[in-house]
C-alpha positions in Angstrom: -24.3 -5.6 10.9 -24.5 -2.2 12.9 -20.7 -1.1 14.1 -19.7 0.1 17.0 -19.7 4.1 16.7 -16.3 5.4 16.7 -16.6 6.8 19.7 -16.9 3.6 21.7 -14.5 1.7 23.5 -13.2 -1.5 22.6 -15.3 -4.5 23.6 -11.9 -6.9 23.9 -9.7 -4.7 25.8 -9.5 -2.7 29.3 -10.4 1.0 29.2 -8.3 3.0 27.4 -6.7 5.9 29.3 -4.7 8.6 28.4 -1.6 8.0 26.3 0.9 9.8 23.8 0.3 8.6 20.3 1.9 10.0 17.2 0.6 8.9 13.5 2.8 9.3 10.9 1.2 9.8 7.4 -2.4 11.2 6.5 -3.9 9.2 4.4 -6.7 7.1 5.2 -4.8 5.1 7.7 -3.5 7.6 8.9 -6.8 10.0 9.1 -8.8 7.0 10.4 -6.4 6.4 13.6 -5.9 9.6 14.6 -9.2 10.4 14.6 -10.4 6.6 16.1 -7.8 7.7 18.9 -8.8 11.2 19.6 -13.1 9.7 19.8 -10.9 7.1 21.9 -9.8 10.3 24.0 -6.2 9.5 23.7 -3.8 12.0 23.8 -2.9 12.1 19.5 -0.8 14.1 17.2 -1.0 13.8 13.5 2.1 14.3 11.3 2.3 14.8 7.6 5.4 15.9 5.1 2.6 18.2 3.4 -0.9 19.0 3.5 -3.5 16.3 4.7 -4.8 15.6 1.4 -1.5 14.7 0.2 -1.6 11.0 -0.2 -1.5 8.0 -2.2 -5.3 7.8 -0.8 -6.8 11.1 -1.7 -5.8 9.7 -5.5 -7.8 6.4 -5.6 -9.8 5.8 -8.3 -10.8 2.6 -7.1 -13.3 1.8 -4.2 -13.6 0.2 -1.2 -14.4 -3.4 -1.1 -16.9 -4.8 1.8 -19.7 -7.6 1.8 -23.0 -6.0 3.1 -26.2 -7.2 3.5 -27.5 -5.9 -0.1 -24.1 -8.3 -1.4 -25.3 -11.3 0.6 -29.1 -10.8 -0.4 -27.3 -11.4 -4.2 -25.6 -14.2 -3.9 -21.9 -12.8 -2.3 -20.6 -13.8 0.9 -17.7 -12.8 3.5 -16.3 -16.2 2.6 -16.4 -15.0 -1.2 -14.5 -12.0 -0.6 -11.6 -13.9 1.1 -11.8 -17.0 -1.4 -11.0 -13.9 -4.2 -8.6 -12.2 -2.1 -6.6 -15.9 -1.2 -6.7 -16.5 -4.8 -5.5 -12.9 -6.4 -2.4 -13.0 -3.6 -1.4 -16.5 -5.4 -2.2 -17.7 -1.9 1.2 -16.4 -0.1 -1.6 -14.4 1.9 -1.8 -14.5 6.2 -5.4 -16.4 5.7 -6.2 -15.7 9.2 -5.5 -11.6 8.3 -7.6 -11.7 5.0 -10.3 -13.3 7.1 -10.2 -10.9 10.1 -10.2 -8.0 7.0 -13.1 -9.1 5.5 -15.5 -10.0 8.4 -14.6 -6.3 9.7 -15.4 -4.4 6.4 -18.7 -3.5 6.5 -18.8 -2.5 9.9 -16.3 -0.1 9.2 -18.5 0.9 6.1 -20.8 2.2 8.7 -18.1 3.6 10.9 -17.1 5.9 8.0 -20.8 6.8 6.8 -21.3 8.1 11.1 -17.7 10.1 10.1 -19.3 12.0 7.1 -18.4 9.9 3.9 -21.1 9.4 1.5 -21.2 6.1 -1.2 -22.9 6.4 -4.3 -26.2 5.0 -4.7 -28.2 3.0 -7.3 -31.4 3.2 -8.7 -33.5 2.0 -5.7 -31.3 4.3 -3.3 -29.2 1.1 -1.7 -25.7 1.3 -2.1 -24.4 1.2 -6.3 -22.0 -2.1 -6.1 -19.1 -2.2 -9.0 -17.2 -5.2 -10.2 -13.4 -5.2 -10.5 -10.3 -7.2 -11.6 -10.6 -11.0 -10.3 -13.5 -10.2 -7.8 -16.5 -13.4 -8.2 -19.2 -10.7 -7.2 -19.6 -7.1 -7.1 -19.0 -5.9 -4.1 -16.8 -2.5 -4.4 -18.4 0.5 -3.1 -17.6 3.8 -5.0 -18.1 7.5 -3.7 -18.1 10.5 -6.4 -18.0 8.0 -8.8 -14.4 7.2 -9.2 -13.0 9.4 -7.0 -13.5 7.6 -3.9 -10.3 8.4 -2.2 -10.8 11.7 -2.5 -14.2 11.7 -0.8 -13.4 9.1 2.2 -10.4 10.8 2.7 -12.2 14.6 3.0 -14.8 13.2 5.1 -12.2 11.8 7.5 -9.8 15.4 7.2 -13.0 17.1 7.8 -13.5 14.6 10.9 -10.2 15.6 12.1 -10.4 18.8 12.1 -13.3 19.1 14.0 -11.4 17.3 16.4 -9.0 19.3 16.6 -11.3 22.3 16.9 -12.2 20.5 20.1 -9.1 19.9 21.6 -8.4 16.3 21.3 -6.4 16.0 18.2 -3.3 18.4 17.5 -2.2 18.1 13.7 0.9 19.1 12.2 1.3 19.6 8.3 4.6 19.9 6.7 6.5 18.3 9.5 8.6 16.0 7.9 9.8 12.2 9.6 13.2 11.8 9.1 14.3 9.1 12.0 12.4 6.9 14.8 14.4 7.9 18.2 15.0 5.0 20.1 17.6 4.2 23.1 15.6 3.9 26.3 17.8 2.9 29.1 15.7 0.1 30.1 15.2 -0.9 26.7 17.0 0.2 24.0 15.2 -0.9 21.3 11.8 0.9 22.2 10.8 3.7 19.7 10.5 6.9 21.7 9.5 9.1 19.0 10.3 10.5 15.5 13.0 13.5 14.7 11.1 15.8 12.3 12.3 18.3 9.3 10.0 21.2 9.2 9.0 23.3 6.0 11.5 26.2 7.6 14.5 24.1 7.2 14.6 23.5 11.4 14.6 20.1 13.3 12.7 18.9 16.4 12.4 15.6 18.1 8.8 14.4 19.3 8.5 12.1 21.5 5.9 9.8 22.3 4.6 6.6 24.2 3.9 5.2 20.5 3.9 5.8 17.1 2.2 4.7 14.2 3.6 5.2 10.6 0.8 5.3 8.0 3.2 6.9 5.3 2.3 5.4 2.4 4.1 3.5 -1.0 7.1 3.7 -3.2 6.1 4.3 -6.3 8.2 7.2 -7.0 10.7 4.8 -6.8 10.0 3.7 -10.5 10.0 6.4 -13.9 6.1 5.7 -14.1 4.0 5.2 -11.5 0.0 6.1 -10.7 1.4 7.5 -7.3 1.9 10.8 -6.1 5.3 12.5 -5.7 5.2 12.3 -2.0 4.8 8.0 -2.4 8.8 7.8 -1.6 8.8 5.4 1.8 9.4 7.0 4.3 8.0 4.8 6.2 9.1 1.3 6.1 12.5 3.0 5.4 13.0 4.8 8.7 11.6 1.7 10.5 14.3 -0.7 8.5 17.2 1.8 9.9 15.4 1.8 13.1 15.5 -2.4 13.0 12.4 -3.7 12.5 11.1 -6.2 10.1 10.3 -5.7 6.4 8.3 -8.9 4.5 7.5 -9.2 0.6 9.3 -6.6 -0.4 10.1 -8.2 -3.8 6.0 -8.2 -4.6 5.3 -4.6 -6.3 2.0 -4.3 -7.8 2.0 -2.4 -11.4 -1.3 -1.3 -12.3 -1.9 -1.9 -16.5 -3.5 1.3 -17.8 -1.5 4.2 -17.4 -2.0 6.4 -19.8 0.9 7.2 -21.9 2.1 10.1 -22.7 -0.1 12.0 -20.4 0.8 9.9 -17.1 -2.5 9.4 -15.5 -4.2 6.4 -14.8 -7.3 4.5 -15.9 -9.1 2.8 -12.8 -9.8 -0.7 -13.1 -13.5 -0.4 -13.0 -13.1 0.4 -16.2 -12.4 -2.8 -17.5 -15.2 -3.7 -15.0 -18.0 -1.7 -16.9 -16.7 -3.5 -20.1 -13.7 -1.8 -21.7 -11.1 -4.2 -23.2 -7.4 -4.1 -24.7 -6.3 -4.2 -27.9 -2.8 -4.0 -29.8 -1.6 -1.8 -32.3 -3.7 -4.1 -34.8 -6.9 -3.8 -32.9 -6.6 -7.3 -31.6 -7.4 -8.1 -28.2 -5.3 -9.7 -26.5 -6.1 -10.9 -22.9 -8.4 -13.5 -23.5 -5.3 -15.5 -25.3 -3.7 -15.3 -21.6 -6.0 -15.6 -19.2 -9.6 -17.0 -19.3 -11.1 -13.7 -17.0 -9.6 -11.7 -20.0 -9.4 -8.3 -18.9 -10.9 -9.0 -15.4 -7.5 -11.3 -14.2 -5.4 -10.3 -11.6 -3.5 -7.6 -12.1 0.2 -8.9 -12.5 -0.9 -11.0 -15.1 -2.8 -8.0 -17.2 0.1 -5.4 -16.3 2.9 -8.4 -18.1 0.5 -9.2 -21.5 0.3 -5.3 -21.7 3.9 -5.0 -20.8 4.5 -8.1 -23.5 2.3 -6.0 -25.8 4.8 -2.6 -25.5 8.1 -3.8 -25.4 7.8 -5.9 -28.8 7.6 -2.2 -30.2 3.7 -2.4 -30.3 1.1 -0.3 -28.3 -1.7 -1.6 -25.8 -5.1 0.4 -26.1 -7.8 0.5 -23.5 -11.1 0.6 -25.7 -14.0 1.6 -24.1 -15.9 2.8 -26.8 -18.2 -0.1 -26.8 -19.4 0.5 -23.0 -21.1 3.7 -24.3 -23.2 1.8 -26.7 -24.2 -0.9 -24.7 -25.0 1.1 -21.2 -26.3 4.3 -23.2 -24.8 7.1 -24.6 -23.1 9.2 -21.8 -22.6 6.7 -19.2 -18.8 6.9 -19.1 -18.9 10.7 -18.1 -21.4 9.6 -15.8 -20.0 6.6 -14.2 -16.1 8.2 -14.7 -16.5 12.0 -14.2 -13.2 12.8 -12.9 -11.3 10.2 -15.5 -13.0 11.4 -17.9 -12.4 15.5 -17.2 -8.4 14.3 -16.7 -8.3 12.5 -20.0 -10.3 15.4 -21.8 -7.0 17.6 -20.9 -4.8 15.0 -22.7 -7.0 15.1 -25.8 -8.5 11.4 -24.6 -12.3 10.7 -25.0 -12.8 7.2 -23.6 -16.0 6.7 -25.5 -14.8 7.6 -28.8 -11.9 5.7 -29.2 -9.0 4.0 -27.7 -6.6 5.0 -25.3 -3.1 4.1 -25.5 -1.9 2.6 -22.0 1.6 1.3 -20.2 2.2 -0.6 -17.1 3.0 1.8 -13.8 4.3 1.0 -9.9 0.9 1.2 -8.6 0.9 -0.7 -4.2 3.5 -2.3 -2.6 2.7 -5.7 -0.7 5.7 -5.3 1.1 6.7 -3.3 4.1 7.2 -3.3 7.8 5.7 -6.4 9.4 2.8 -6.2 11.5 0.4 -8.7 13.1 -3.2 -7.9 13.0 -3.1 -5.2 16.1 -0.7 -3.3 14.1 2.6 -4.2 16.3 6.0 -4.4 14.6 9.0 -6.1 16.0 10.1 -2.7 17.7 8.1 -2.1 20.6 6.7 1.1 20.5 6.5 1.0 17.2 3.2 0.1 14.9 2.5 0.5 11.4 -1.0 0.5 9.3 -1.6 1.2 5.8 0.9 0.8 2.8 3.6 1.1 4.9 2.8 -2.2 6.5 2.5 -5.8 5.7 0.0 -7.4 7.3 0.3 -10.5 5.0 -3.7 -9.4 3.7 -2.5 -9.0 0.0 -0.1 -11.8 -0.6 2.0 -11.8 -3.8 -1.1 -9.7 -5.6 -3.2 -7.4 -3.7 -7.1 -7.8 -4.9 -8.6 -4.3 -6.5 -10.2 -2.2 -3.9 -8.7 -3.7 -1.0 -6.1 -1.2 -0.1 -8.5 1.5 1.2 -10.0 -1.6 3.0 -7.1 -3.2 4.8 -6.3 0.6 5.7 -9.1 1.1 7.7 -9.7 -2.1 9.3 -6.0 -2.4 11.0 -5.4 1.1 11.2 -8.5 0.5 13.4 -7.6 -2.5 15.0 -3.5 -1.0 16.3 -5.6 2.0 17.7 -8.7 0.2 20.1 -5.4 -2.5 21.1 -3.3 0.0 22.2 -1.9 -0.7 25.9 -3.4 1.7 28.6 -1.1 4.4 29.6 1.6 3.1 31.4 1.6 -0.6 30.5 4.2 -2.1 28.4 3.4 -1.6 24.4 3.0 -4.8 22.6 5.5 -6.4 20.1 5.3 -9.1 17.4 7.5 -12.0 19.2 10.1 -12.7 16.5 10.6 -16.3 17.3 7.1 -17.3 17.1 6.6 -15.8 13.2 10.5 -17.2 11.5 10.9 -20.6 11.3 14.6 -20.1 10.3 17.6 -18.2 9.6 18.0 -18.9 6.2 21.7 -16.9 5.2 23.1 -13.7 6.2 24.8 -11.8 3.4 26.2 -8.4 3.9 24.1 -5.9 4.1 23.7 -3.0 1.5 25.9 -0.5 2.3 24.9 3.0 3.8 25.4 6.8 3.0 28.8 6.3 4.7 30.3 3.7 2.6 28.8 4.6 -1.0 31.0 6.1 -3.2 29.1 7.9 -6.1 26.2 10.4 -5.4 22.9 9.4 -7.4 19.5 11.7 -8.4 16.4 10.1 -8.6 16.1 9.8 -12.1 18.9 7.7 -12.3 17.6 5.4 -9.0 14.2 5.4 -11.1 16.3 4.1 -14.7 17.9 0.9 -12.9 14.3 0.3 -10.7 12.2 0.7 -13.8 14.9 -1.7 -16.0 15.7 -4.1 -13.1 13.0 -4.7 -10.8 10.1 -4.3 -13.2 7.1 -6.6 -13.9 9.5 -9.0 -15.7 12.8 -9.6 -13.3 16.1 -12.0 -14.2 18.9 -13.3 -12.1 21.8 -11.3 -14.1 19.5 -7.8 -14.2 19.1 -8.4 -10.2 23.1 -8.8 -9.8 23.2 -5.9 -11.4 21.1 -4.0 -9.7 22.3 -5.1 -6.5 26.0 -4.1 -7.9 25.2 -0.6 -8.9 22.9 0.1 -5.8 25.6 -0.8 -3.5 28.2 1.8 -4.7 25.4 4.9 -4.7 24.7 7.2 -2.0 22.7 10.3 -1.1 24.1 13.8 -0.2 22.5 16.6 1.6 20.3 16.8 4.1 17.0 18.5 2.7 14.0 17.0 2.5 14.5 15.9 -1.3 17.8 14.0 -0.1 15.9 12.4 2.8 13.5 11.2 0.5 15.8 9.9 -2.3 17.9 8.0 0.9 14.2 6.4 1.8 14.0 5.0 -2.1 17.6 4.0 -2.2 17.1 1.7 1.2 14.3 0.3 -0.2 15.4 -0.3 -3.5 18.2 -2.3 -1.9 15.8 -4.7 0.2 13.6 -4.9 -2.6 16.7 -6.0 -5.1 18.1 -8.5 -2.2 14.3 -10.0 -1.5 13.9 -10.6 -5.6 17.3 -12.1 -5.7 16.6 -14.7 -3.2 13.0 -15.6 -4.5 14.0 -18.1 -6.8 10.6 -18.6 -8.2 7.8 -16.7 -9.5 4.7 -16.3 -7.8 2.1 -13.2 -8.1 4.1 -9.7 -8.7 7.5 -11.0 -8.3 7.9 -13.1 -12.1 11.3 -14.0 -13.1 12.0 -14.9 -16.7 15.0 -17.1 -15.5 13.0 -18.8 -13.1 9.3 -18.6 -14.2 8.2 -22.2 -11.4 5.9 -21.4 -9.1 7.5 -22.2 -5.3 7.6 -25.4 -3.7 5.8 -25.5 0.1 7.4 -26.0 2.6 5.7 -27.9 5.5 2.3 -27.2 3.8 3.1 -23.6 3.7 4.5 -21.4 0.9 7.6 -19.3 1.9 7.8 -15.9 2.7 10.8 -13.5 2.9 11.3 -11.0 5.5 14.8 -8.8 5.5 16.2 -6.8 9.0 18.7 -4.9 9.3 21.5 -6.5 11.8 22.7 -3.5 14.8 20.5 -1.1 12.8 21.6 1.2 15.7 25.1 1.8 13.9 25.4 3.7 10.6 27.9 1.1 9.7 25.7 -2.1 10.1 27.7 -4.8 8.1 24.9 -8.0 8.0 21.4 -8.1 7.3 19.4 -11.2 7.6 17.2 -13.2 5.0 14.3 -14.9 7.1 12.0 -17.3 5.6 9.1 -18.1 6.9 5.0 -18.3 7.4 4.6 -15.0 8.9 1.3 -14.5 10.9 -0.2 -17.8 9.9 
C-alpha cells in the first residue's frame, strides 16, 4: 500500500503542464491541492478570507478514517469501511464515490506522513487506532491526540509554505471571494476567476484557467454550532449565484455534545473510549433508542439528546467511568486539548458529568461534483465541505470529512486538463433523470424588503431547519426568508448574503423532501422515501439565468446523482 509521492505525476492522465489554478479556502482541502498542484509544478495561488489556519479543519477533534494494513491484520477491511459509511448515509450515498474514497485512504495516509504530519502511536509503535460513532472496527487515526486537525493541517501550512519559499506556490491571506467572474465570449458560462475583498477595504479581480473552492461549511448559519466564525459558505453560495448545482442541501449534520453554556465541543471519541449520556435523573438514555447506544449515527444521538433538552430536561456526557476502567489519568492523556478547554469552563470530564446540547456541526450538501472534482460550470471545481460528492449521504460517518477532503481534493488536482485543453464539466443530462417542478426562486438583495443581522437569520435557522423539521415551520421559514435582505458591502454583509442564499436552498430542499431519511427528519412526515427505479431520490437546486440579479425560477432536480 506505498502511495505515489506527492510529487509524482498522475498515472491515468497526460503530463501535466503549466496552468493557472486558484484554490479557494485553506483548510485541508484546500492546503492539500495547492500544495498537490505546486509538487505538480502548476502554476497555483492560494486564497483565504484570513489566516491559513483559519478553518473548520484546523478545529477537528476527530480523526481521519483509513483502512491500513495493521486494520486488515485485525479483522477490518476497505469493504468494511464503505459497508459503515453506506449504512451511516441511510444509503442516499454515490456508492461508487464512497468506494473510490475508501480504497484511496491509506495511500493518502502516507502521502501526508512524506508532507510532515505525524499520527499518534500505540504501545508497539504502529499506528494507535480509535473507534467512533457507527464505525464496525477501529480504524480512525488521531494525531496530538484529539487535535488532529490542527496537526494535519500545520503540517500541510508548513508544506506550503516551503513552497512558496521556492517559488511554486503564491499565497494570499485575507483576500476575501466575493464573486466567480464568468462571461467568456466563446463560452459564457466558463468561470474565469474570482473578484476578491481585501483586508484594506479594496477590490481586485483574479483571473484564472481554473478554480477550485475549498471554503468550508455553514454552521454559523445556526445560534450553536462547533464551527468557526469564518464557517459562513462562501463557497457553495458564490457558485449557486454563479449557476452551478447544489445537492442535499436539506441534510445538515448536528454533532450531540456541545457543551452548554461554554460552547465548545466534545469529540465523538469520547463516547468511543466509553463515556455515555444521561438525563437530568442520571438515566441513560440511548440504549432505549438505538441498540449501538451512544455509538449510533449521529442524527439519531443529536435528536434523543435534542428530545432530552427540549422537554425542559438536561443531557449529560458522563465520562467519569472511563477513568476507572482505563486508569486514572487517561482522559487528560487520551483528550489533552478537550480536557485543557473544558478546565476553563470549570468542566473536569473525569469527575463528573458534562452538560451537552445538539450544534450545526458538516453540511452534506453543497456544490455538486463528480469524483475529479468538476461542477456543472466548466472552469469551476470544488473539494471539501463545500462540495457534494455524494460520499456522505443523508449522515456523514465520523472521521470521514478530513478523509473525503483529501482524497478528491487530490483527485480534481492530478485530473486537471493540461494547459490549454478544454476544462472538464459534469454533463448535466447524464446525472438528472428529471425536471421535477420549477417554483420561483428566492428572491435576491434587489427584491427583499427588510434588512436582517445574523442573529436574527440564526433564530429562524436554529427554530426552523433544526434537527426536528415540519411542513408549517418550513412555510414559514421560506415566507420570512423571502422578504429579508443584506445591506452593505463589507465583508460581514458578504458573508451574512452567503448564509441567507443558503438558508433559502436549504428551506426549499427540506420543503420538497417529503420524507425523512438521515439528517433531514420531519415530524409531519417521519416515512423513510420510497425508491424510485431501485434508487433513492436525491435533490439538487440551480439557480435559473443565475447571470441576472433578478433571476425569477430556480429548478428542483431529482435524481441519482453520480451513481
Amino acid at each position: 500500500m506505498t502511495a505515489a509521492p506527492l510529487s509524482a505525476a498522475p498515472l491515468s492522465a497526460a503530463p501535466l503542464r503549466a496552468t493557472s489554478l486558484l484554490v479557494v479556502g485553506s483548510g485541508v482541502a484546500g492546503l492539500y491541492a495547492a500544495l498537490t498542484a505546486a509538487t505538480r509544478g502548476l502554476e497555483v495561488t492560494l486564497l483565504t478570507k484570513d489566516n491559513l489556519e483559519n478553518s473548520n479543519s484546523w478545529f477537528a477533534q476527530g480523526g481521519l478514517t483509513a483502512v491500513g494494513p495493521s486494520g486488515v491484520s485485525r479483522g477490518d477491511s476497505v469493504a468494511s469501511h464503505v459497508a459503515d459509511t453506506l449504512t451511516a448515509g441511510a444509503r442516499l450515498n454515490d456508492a461508487a464515490a464512497v468506494g473510490a474514497m475508501c480504497s484511496a485512504a491509506w495511500g493518502h495516509v502516507e502521502r501526508l506522513v512524506e508532507a510532515g504530519a505525524v499520527f499518534d502511536s500505540d504501545a508497539d509503535g504502529g499506528y494507535a487506532l480509535g473507534l467512533e460513532a457507527a464505525h464496525a472496527h477501529a480504524r480512525i487515526l488521531h494525531a496530538g491526540g484529539d487535535a488532529t486537525g490542527k496537526a494535519l493541517a500545520s503540517a500541510l501550512i508548513d508544506a506550503c509554505l516551503r513552497q512558496e519559499a521556492a517559488g511554486a506556490l503564491r499565497i494570499r491571506e485575507r483576500a476575501f471571494a466575493t464573486e466567480l467572474l464568468a462571461g467568456d465570449a466563446a463560452d459564457p458560462e466558463r468561470i474565469t476567476g474570482v473578484r476578491v475583498l481585501n483586508a484594506d477595504g479594496t477590490t481586485e479581480e483574479l483571473t484564472a484557467d481554473a478554480v477550485l473552492l475549498a471554503t468550508g461549511g455553514i454552521g454559523n448559519l445556526f445560534a450553536a454550532t462547533t464551527n468557526p466564525h469564518g464557517a459562513t459558505g462562501d463557497g457553495a453560495a458564490l457558485a449557486y449565484r454563479a449557476g452551478a448545482l447544489l445537492v442535499d442541501s436539506e441534510f445538515v449534520q448536528f454533532h450531540p455534545t456541545l457543551v452548554s453554556p461554554g460552547g465548545f465541543m466534545v469529540s465523538e471519541a469520547v463516547r468511543g473510549e466509553g463515556a455515555v449520556l444521561l438525563d437530568q435523573h442520571g438515566r441513560r438514555f440511548m440504549p432505549d433508542v438505538h441498540t449501538d447506544a451512544e455509538l449510533a449515527p449521529r442524527d439519531v444521538v443529536a435528536r434523543a439528546i435534542h428530545a432530552v433538552n427540549a422537554a425542559g430536561g438536561q443531557a449529560y456526557l458522563d465520562a467519569t467511568g472511563v477513568d476507572a476502567a482505563r486508569g486514572p489519568g487517561f482522559l487528560a492523556w487520551r483528550f489533552p486539548s478537550i480536557t485543557a478547554a473544558l478546565a476553563k469552563l470549570g468542566h473536569d470530564l473525569a469527575a463528573a458529568p458534562v452538560p451537552v446540547t445538539e450544534a450545526a456541526h458538516y453540511w452534506m450538501g453543497g456544490v455538486f461534483t463528480d469524483r475529479l472534482g468538476r461542477t456543472t460550470l466548466p472552469g469551476l471545481y470544488a473539494a471539501g465541505e463545500t462540495a457534494c460528492t455524494g460520499v456522505h449521504g443523508a449522515n456523514r460517518l465520523a472521521s470521514n470529512s478530513l478523509l473525503e477532503a483529501l482524497v478528491f481534493a487530490w483527485s480534481a488536482v492530478v485530473n486537471l486538463p493540461a494547459a490549454g485543453a478544454e476544462n472538464g464539466i459534469v454533463d448535466t443530462g447524464s446525472i438528472t433523470s428529471h425536471v421535477l417542478t420549477a417554483e420561483p426562486a428566492a428572491p435576491t438583495a434587489a427584491t427583499g424588503s427588510t434588512p436582517v443581522d445574523l442573529p436574527t437569520l440564526q433564530r429562524l435557522a436554529t427554530g426552523h431547519l433544526g434537527v426536528e423539521r415540519t411542513g408549517a415551520d418550513l412555510e414559514h421559514a421560506l415566507r420570512q426568508l423571502s422578504l429579508w435582505y443584506i445591506e452593505g458591502d463589507d465583508r460581514a454583509a458578504h458573508e451574512l448574503r452567503n448564509l441567507l442564499t443558503l438558508a433559502r436552498v436549504m428551506a426549499t430542499a427540506a420543503r420538497a423532501r417529503e420524507n425523512s431519511i438521515g439528517a433531514h427528519f420531519r415530524l409531519d412526515a417521519p416515512w423513510q422515501p420510497e425508491p424510485a427505479n431501485g434508487t433513492l431520490p436525491r435533490h439538487g437546486f440551480r439557480q435559473a439565468n443565475a447571470s441576472n440579479a433578478n433571476a425569477a425560477t430556480s429548478q428542483l432536480v431529482s435524481s441519482n446523482i453520480g451513481s
